[in-house]
N, C-alpha and C positions, 0 to 999 in steps of 0.2 A: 684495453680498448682495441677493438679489430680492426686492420686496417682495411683499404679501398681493396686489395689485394685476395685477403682474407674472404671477405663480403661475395665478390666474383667468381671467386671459385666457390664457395655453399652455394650461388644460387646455380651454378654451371653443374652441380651434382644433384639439389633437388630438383634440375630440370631434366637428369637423366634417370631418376629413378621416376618422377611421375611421369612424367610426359608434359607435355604443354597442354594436350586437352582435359588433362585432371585436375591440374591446377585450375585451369581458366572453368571448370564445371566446380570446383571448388569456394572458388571466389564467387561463382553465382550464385551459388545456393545461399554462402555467407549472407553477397548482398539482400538476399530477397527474406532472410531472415530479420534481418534489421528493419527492414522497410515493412515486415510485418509487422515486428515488437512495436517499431512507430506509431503507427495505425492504432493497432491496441492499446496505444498509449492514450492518443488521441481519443480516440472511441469511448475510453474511462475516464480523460477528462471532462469530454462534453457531457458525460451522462450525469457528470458528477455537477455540473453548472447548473443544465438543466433541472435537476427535479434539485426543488429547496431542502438545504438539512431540514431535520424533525427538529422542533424543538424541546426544547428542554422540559423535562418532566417535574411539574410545579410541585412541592407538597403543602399541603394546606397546613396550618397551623393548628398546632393541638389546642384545643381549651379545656380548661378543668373547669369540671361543675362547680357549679357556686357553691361556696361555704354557707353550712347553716350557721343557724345563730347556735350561741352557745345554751342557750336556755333548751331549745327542741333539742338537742344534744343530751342535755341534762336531762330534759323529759325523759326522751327514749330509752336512757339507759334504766331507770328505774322502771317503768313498764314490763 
């Protein structure tokens, strides 16, 4: 684990290799990223609230023709 020590001197070195204003133009951009993906987040919530799901696609039930008798069966075949 690193200590208080440790911590102070990394950040006392990436303040000398960026600068102060790259970091701080850094963290904005970060910020304003988030705060967009936010938005987008929201924006696809609400649209998702608003318009109703589709519903479900019913299917009709098959039926089978009705059985003949057995006699017209018998018929037909001898014909």
């Amino acid at each position: 684990m690193p200590s208080i020590q440790h911590l102070v001197i990394l950040a006392i070195v990436v303040l000398v290799l960026f600068g102060r204003g790259r970091i701080s133009e850094f963290m904005g951009d970060f910020g304003k990223g988030i705060k967009s993906f936010k938005e987008g987040m929201a924006d696809e919530n609400n649209r998702n609230a608003s318009s109703p799901a589709p519903a479900p696609a019913q299917i009709a039930p098959q039926t089978a023709a009705p059985a003949e008798p057995a006699a017209r069966q018998a018929d037909a075949a001898k014909n």
